[in-house]
C-alpha positions as CSV (number, residue, x, y, z in Angstrom):
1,X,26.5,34.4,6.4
2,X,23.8,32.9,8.9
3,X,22.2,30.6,5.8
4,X,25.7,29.2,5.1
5,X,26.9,27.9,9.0
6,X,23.0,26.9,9.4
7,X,22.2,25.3,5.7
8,X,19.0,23.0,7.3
9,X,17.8,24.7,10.5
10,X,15.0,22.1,11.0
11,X,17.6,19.4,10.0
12,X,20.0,21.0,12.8
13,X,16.8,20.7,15.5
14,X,15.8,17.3,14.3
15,X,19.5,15.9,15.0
16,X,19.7,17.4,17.7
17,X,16.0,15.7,19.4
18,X,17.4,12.4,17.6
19,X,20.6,12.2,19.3
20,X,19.2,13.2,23.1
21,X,16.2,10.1,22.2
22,X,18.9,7.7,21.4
23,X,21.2,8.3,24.3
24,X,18.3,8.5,26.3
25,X,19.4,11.8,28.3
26,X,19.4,15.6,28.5
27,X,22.9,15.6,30.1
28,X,24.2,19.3,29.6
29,X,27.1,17.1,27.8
30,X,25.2,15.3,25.2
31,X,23.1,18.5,24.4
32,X,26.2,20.1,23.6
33,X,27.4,17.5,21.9
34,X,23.6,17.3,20.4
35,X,24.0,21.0,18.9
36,X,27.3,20.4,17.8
37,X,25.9,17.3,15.7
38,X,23.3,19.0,14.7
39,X,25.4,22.7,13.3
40,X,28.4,20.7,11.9
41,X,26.2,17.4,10.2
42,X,24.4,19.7,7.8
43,X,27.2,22.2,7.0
44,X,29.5,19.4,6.3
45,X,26.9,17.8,4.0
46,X,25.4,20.6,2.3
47,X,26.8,19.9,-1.1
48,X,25.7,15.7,-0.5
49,X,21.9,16.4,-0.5
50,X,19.8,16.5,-3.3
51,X,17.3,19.0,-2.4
52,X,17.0,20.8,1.1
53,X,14.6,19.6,3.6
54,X,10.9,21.1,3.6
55,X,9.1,19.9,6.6
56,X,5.5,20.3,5.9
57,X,4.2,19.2,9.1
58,X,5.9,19.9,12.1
59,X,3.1,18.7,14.0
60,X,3.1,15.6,12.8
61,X,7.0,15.5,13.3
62,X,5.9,16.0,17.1
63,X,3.8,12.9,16.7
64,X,6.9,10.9,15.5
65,X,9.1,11.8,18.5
66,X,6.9,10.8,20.2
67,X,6.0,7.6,19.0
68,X,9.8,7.4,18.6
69,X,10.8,7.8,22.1
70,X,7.5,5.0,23.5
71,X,9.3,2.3,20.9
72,X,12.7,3.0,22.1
73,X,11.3,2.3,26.1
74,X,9.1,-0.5,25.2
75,X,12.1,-2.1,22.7
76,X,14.7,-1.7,25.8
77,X,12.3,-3.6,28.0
78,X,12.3,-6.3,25.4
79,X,15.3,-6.8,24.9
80,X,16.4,-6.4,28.3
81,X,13.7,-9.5,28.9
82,X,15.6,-11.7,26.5
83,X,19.1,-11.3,27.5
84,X,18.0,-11.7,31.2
85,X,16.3,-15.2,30.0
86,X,12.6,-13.8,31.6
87,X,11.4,-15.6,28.5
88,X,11.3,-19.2,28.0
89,X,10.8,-19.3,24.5
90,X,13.2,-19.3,22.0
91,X,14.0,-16.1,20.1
92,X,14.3,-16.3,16.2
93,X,16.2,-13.8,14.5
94,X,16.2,-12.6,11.1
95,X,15.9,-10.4,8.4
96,X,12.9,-9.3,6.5
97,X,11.8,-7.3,4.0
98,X,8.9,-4.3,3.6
99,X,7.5,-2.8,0.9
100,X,7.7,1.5,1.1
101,X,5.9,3.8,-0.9
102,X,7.6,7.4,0.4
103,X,11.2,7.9,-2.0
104,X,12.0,11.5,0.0
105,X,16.0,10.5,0.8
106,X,15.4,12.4,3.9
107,X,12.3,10.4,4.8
108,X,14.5,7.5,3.9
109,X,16.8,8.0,5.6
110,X,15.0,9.4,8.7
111,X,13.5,5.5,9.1
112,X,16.7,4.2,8.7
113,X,17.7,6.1,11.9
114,X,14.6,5.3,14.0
115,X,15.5,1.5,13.2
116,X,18.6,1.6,14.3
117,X,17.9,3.4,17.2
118,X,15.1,1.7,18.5
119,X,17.1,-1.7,20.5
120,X,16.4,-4.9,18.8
121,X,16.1,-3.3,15.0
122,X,18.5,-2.2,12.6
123,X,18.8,-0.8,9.4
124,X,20.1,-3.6,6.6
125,X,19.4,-2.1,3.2
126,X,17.3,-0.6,0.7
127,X,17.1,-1.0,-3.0
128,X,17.9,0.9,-5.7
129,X,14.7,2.1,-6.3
130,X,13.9,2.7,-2.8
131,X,11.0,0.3,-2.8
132,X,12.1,-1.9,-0.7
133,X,13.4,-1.7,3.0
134,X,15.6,-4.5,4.8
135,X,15.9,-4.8,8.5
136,X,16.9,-7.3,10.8
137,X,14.5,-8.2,13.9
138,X,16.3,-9.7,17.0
139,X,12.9,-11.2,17.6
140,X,11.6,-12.3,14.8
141,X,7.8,-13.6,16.0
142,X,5.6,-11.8,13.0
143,X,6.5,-10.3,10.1
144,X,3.3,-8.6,9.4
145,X,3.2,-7.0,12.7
146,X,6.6,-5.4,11.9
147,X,5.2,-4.8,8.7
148,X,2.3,-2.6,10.0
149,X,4.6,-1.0,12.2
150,X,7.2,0.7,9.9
151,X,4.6,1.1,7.0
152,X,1.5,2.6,9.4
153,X,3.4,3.7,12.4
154,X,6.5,5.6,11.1
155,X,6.0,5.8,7.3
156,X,2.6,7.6,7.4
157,X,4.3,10.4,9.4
158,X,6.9,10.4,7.7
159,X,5.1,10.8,4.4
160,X,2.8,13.9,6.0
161,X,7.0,15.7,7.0
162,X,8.6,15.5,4.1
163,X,6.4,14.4,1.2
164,X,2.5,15.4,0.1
165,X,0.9,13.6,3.0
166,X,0.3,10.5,4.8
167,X,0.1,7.6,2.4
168,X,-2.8,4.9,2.8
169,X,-2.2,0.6,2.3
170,X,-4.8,-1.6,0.7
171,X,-5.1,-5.1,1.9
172,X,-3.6,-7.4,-0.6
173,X,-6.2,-7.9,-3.7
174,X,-8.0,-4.6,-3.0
175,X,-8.7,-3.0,-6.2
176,X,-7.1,0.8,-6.9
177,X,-9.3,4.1,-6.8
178,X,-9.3,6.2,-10.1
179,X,-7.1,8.5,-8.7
180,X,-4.6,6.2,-7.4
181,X,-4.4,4.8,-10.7
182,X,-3.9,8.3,-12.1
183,X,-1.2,8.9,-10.1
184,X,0.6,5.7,-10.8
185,X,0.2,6.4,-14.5
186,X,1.7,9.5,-13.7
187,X,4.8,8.3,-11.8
188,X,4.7,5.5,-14.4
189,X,4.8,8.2,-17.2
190,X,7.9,10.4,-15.5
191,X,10.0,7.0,-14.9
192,X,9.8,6.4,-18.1
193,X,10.8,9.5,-18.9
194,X,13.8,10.0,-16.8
195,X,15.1,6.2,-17.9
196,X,14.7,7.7,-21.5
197,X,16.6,11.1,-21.1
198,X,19.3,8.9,-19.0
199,X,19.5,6.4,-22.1
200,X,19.9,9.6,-24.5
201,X,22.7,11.4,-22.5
202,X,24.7,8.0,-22.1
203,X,24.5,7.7,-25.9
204,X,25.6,11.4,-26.7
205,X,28.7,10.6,-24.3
């Protein structure tokens, strides 16, 4: 009975910390509202998700509040700068894409929130094969210092949550250890794999 109003416990919790950081209180209002969010969102999607949520590392989830709730100050700060003119420069927008290596939806989608949330950011779209993420930067100065953010500030925590562990970038040109090229013959093996037991049942329909 308990396991069917509270499918994702952790998922309830995490909500829950992810609504109070975006509203930016602990109002006895928006904490109720919080735990409502956070009992009715994954009772009402239990049968959406692919797989339920195992987070590995809660410590590290501690680490990503955190980090979480110092961007969405410093990003408010920002953009409160722009939109009061305190900067005489002109501010490009525009979108750009990054390069992901993490495919857990919940990790997925977990970034998608903290861009959003964080003032200045938000979430545009992500390809099919989830190797690509699109955001839109209100100011748009460098790319690869938004680059390094989402890839080395939020994906490498993300990665040690939901997936294996934290997942380590190359500079461009750098050549692969043996065991990274082990495992992408491996994911290259069960791709092909899954594209060819896809092909098969679309035939036998």
């Amino acid at each position: 009975m308990i396991k069917r109003l509270f499918p994702a416990p952790v998922l309830s919790c995490f909500l829950l910390v992810i609504w109070l950081i975006i509203n930016q209180t602990v109002a006895p209002s928006q904490i109720l509202l919080g735990v409502v969010l956070g009992i009715l969102g994954p009772w009402l999607t239990r049968e959406t998700r692919p797989f339920r949520v195992h987070v590995r590392r809660p410590v590290a989830a501690l680490r990503l509040m955190g980090r979480v709730a110092v961007d969405i100050v410093r990003s408010n700060l920002q953009v409160a700068a722009i939109i009061l003119g305190h900067r005489r420069r002109s501010v490009e927008s525009g979108f750009m894409h990054i390069p992901l290596k993490m495919r857990d939806p919940h990790a997925l989608a977990a970034l998608g929130c903290i861009i959003t949330g964080c003032p200045g950011t938000v979430w545009a779209g992500l390809t099919e094969d989830c190797s690509t993420f699109t955001i839109h930067v209100l100011d748009l100065r460098d790319e690869n210092e938004w680059i390094d953010i989402v890839q080395n500030r939020y994906e490498t925590l993300l990665m040690e949550i939901f997936e294996s562990g934290p997942v380590h970038y190359r500079f461009a040109g750098a050549v692969p250890s043996q065991g990274e090229q082990s495992g992408e013959a491996v994911l290259t093996t069960v791709a092909s794999s899954v594209r060819a037991g896809a092909a098969k049942s679309g035939e036998n329909r």
